[in-house]
C-alpha positions as CSV (number, residue, x, y, z in Angstrom):
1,X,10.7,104.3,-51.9
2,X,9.9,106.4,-49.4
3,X,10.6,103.8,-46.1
4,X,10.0,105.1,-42.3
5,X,11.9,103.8,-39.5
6,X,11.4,103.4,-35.5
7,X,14.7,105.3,-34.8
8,X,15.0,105.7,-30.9
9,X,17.6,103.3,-30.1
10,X,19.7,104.7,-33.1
11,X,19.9,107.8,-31.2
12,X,19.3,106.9,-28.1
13,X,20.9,103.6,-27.3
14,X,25.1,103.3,-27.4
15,X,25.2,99.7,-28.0
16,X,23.1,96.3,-28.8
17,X,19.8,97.8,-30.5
18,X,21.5,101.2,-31.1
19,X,24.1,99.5,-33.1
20,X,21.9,97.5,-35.2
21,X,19.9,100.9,-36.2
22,X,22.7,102.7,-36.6
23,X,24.1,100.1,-38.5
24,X,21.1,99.6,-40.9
25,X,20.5,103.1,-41.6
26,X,24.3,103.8,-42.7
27,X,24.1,100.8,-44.7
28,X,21.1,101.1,-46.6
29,X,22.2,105.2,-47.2
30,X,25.5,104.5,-48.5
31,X,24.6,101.8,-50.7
32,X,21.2,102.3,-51.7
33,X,20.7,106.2,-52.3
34,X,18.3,106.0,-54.3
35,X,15.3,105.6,-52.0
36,X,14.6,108.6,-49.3
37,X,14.9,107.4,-45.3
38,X,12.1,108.6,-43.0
39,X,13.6,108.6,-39.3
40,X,10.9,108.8,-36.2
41,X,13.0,109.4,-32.7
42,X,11.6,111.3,-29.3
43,X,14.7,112.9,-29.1
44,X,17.5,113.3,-30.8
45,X,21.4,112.6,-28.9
46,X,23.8,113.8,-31.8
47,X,27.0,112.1,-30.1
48,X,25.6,108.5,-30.8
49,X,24.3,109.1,-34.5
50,X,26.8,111.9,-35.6
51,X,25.7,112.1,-39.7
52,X,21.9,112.0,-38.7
53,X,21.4,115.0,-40.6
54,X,21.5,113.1,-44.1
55,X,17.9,111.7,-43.2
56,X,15.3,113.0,-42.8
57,X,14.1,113.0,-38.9
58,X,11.0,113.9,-37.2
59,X,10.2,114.8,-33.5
60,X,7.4,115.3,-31.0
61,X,6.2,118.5,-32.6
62,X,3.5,119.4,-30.1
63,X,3.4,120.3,-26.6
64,X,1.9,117.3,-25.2
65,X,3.5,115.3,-27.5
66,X,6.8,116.6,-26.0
67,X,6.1,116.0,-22.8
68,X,4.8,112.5,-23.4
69,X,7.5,111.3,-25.8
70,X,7.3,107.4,-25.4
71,X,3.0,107.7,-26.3
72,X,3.8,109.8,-29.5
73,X,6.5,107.0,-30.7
74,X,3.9,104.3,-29.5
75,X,1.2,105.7,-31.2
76,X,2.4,107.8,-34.3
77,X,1.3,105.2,-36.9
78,X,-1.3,108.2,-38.0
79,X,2.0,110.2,-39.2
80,X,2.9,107.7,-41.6
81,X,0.6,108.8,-44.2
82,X,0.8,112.6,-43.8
83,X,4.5,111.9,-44.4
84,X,3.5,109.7,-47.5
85,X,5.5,106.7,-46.4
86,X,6.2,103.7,-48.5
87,X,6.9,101.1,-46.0
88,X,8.1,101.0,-42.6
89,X,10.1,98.8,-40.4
90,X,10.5,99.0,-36.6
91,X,14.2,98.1,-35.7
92,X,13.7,97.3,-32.6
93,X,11.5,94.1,-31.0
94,X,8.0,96.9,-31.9
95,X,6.0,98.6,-34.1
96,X,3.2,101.8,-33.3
97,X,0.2,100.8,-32.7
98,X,-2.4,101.2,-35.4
99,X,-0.2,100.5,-38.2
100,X,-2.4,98.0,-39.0
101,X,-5.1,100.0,-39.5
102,X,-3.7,102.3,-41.8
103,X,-2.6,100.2,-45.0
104,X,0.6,101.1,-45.3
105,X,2.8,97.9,-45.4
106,X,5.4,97.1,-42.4
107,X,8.0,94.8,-41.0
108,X,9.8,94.6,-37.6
109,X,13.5,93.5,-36.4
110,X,13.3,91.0,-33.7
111,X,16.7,90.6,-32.0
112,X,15.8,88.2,-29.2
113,X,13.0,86.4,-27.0
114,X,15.3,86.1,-23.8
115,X,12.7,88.1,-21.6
116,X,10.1,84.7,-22.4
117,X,13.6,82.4,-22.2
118,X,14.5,83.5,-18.9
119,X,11.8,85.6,-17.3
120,X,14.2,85.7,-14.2
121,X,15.8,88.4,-15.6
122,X,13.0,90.5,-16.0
123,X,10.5,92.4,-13.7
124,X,7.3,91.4,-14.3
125,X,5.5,94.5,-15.4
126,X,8.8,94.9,-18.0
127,X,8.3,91.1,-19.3
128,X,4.6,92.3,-19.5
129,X,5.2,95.2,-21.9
130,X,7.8,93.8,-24.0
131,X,5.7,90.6,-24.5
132,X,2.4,92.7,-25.3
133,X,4.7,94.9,-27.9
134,X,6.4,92.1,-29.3
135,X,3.0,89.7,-30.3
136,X,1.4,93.3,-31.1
137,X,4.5,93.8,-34.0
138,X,4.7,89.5,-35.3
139,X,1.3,89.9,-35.7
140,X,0.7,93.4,-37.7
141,X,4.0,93.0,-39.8
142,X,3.6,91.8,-43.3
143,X,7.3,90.3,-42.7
144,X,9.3,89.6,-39.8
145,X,13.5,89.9,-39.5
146,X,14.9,87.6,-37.3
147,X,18.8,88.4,-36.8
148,X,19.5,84.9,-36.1
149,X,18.2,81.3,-36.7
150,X,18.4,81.0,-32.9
151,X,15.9,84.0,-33.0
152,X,13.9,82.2,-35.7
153,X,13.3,79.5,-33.6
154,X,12.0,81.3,-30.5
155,X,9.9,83.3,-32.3
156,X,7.8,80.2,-33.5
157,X,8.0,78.8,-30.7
158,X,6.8,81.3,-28.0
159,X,4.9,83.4,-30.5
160,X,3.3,80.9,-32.3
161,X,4.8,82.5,-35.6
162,X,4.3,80.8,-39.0
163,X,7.5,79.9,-40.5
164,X,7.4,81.4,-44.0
165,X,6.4,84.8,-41.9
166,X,10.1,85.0,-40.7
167,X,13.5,86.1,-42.8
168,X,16.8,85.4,-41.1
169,X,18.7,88.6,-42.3
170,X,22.5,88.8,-40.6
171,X,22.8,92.1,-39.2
172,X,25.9,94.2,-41.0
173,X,28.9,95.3,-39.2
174,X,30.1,99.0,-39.5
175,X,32.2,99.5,-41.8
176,X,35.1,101.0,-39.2
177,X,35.4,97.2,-38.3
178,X,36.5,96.2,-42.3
179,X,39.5,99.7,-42.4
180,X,43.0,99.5,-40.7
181,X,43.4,103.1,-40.4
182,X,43.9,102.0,-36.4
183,X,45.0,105.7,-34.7
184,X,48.7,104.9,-33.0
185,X,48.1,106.9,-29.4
186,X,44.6,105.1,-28.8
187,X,46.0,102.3,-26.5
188,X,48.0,104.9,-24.7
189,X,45.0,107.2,-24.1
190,X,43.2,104.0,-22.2
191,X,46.4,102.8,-20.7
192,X,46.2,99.8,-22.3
193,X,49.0,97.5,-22.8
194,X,50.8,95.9,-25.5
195,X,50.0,92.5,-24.5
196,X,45.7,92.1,-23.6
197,X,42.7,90.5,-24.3
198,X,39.4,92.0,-24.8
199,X,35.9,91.3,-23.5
200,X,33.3,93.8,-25.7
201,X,29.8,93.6,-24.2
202,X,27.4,95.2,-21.2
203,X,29.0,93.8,-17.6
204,X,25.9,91.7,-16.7
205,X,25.5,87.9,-15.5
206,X,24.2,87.1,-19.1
207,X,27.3,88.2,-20.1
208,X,29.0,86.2,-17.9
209,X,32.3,88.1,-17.9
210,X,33.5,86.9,-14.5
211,X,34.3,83.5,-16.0
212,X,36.8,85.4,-18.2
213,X,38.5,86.5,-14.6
214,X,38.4,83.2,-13.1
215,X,39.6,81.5,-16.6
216,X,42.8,84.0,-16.5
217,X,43.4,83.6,-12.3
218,X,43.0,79.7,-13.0
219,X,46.4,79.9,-15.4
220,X,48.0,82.6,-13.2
221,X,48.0,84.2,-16.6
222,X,49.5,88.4,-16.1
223,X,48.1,89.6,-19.6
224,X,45.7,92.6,-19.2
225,X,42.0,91.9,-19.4
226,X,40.0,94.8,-20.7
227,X,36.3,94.9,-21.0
228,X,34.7,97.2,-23.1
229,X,30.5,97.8,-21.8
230,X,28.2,99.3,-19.9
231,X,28.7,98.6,-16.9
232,X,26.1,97.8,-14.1
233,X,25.8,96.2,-11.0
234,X,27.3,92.9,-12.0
235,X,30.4,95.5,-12.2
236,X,30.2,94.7,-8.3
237,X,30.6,90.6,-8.1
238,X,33.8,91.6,-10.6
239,X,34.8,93.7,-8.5
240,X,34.9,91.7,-5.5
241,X,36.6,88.8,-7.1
242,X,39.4,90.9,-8.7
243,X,39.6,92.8,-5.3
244,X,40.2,89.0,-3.2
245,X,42.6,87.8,-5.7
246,X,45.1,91.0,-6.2
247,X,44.1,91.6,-10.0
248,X,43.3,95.1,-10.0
249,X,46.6,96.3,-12.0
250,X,45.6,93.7,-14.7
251,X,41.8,94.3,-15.4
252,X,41.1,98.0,-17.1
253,X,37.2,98.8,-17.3
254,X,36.2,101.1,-20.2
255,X,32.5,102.7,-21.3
256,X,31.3,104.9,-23.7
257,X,34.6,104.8,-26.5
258,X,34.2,105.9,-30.2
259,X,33.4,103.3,-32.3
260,X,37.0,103.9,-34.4
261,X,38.5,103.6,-30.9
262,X,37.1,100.4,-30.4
263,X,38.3,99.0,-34.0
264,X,41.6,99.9,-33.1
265,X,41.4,97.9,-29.7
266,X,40.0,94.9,-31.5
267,X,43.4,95.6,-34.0
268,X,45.6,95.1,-31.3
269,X,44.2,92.6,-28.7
270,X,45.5,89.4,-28.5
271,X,41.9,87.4,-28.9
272,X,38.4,88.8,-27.7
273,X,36.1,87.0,-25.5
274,X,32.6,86.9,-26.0
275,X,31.2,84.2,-23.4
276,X,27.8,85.2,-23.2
277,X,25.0,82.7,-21.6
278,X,22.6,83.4,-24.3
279,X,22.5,85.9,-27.2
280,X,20.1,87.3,-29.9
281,X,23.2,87.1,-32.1
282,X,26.4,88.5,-30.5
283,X,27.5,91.0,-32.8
284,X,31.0,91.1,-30.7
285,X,32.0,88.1,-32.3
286,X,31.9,89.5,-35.7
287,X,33.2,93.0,-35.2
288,X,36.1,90.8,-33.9
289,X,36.7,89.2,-37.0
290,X,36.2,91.6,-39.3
291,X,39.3,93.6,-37.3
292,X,41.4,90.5,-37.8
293,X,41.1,89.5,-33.9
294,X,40.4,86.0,-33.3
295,X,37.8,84.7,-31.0
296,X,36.9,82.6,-28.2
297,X,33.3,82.4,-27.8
298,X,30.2,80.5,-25.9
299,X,29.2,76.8,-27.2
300,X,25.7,77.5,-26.5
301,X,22.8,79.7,-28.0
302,X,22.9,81.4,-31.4
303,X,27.0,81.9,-30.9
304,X,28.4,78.6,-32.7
305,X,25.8,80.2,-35.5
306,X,27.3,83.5,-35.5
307,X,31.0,82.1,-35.5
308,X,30.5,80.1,-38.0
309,X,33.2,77.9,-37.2
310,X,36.0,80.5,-37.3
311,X,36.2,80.6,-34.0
312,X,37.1,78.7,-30.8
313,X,34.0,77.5,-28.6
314,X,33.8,77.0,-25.3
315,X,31.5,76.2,-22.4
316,X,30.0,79.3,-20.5
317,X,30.6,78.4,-16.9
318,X,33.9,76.1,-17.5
319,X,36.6,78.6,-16.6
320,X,39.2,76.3,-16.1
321,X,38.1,75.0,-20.8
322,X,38.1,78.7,-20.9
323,X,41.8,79.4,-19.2
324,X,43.0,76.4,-21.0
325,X,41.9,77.7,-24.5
326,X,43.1,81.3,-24.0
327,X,46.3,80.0,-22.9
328,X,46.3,77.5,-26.0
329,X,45.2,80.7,-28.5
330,X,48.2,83.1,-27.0
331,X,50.6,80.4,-27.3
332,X,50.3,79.3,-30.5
333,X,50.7,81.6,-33.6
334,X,49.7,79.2,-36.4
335,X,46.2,78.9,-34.6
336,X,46.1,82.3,-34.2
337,X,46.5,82.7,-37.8
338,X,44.7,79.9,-39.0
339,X,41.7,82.0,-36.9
340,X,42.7,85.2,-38.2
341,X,42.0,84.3,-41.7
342,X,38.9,82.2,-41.3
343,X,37.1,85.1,-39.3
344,X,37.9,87.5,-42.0
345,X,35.9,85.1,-44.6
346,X,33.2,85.0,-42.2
347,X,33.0,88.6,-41.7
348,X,32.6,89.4,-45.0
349,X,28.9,87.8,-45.4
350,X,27.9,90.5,-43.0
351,X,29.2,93.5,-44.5
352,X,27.2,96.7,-44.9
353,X,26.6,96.4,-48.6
354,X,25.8,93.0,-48.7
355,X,23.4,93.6,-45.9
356,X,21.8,96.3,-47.7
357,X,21.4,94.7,-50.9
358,X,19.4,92.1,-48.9
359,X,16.7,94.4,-47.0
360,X,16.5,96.0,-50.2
361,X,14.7,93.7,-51.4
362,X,13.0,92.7,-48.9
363,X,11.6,96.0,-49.1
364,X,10.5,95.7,-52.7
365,X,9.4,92.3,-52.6
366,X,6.6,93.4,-49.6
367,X,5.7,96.2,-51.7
368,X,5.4,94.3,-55.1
């Protein structure tokens, strides 16, 4: 099979979609070789995708084209046949327009509805696009990924989505998460300590990682916090709180770190919390596992889905749970194990082959 992705946020986008295409493309390349993958990106940013050169890639080619990048990703369905593609899938919440047209068979990744959950979040003319992209995609698919029940569910209900339209399909973890080949200087080079937890995930209110600085001031707790993410202006309210309450030796702020850099974090950390409001998925809580760090994560959304029960649940905005059941985790070793060993069964459903095996045949199944 020749199969065509949507690859923009694999090259473009360092974590949330970008892992997930980044993700799926090493997966289905290592363990499924014998089909050829077509990759469609405006531009290409080689430090995100390092071994994109094992695909095949194309680009704006024109001049016009080049200067109006997001139009020739929008509408480059007409380069799917001159490039003799199978099948293709959009990774990413959209498909180009006029696929429908063309007869060449398609499915699309949707990784969340929270823009039509809580339109608050949004502007308006960006709730606007992403809606009109995301009925245009559900509705010209043949098949439609969703990477959670959670997401499953939303899509029916605010697209209006027949059910046997929609395949839960897990998205994989990279395979960095599964090694212990953890490099020995990595926590000196961040000045991290020996003794921290870790909070992996964009700093924004959905997030909600300033409940994981009120849980830890709550039980006068000194181990280091250290939050791995973009960070925006929500990096701010944190601020200000650490800032009124003398924390500012104990919380460490990182961005932009190698994904083996972030194993190794995960390797050493005392837990990871992942206390997010609402999620897609919450692919932090699985990365954790798979590197043998236990979690504590949100009792609300897709998350008690992704864990899986191998991990410890908690309400979002109930610090003073949260404090209690970080203090609980660090102090007792036999949970700690007990977790340990129950996220590393849970991480194995979501490993890259498995995950490959599965779109696979989703793949031929479309096609057949």
């Amino acid at each position: 099979m020749r199969i065509g992705f949507d690859a923009k946020r694999a090259f473009l986008n360092a974590t949330g979609l970008g892992n997930y295409s980044r993700n799926t493309l090493n997966a289905l390349h290592r363990y499924s070789k014998n089909n050829h993958y077509v990759l469609y990106s405006p531009e290409i940013k080689a430090n995100l995708f390092e071994n994109y050169r094992e695909f095949e890639v194309h680009l704006p080619e024109s001049p016009v084209s080049k200067i109006f990048k997001p139009i020739w990703r929008r509408y480059s369905a007409r380069l799917l046949k001159k490039h003799k593609i199978d099948i293709f899938h959009g990774l990413s919440n959209e498909l180009p327009y006029g696929i429908h047209k063309i007869k060449i068979p398609s499915l699309v990744t949707i990784h969340d509805l929270i823009f039509m959950r809580f339109p608050g979040f949004y502007k308006t003319i960006d709730r606007n696009i992403y809606q009109n992209k995301v009925k245009y995609a559900c509705s010209s698919a043949q098949k439609i990924i969703a990477i959670s029940q959670q997401t499953k569910e939303d899509i029916i209900r605010f697209i209006n989505v027949e059910p046997n339209k929609i395949e839960v399909v897990y998205q994989s973890v990279s395979p960095v998460f599964f090694e212990r080949n953890c490099l020995k200087d990595v926590l000196a080079k961040y000045n991290v300590s020996r003794n921290f937890i870790l909070s992996v995930g964009t700093l924004e209110p959905r997030k909600n990682q300033l409940s994981v600085l009120k849980a830890i001031h709550s039980e006068k707790s000194d181990i280091q916090i250290v939050f791995v993410g973009k960070q925006t202006s929500y990096l701010n309210k944190m601020n200000d709180f650490i800032k009124a309450n003398n924390l500012q030796k104990q919380v460490l702020f990182l961005n932009n770190i190698p994904e083996n850099h972030l194993a190794c974090l995960y390797q050493n950390a005392q837990l990871s919390v992942y206390i997010s409001h609402f999620e897609g998925f919450g692919l932090p809580v699985i990365e954790s596992m798979a590197s043998g760090c236990p979690v504590i994560t949100s009792n609300v959304s897709c998350l008690p889905e992704t864990a899986g029960g191998a991990a410890i649940l908690c309400t979002p905005n109930n610090f003073s749970e949260l404090g209690n059941q970080i203090n609980s985790l660090l102090e007792n070793e036999n949970l700690r194990n007990e977790l340990i060993q129950k996220g590393k069964e849970r991480a194995r459903l979501f490993h890259p082959e498995y995950f490959a095996e599965k779109m696979i045949s989703l793949y031929t199944g479309i096609l057949s």
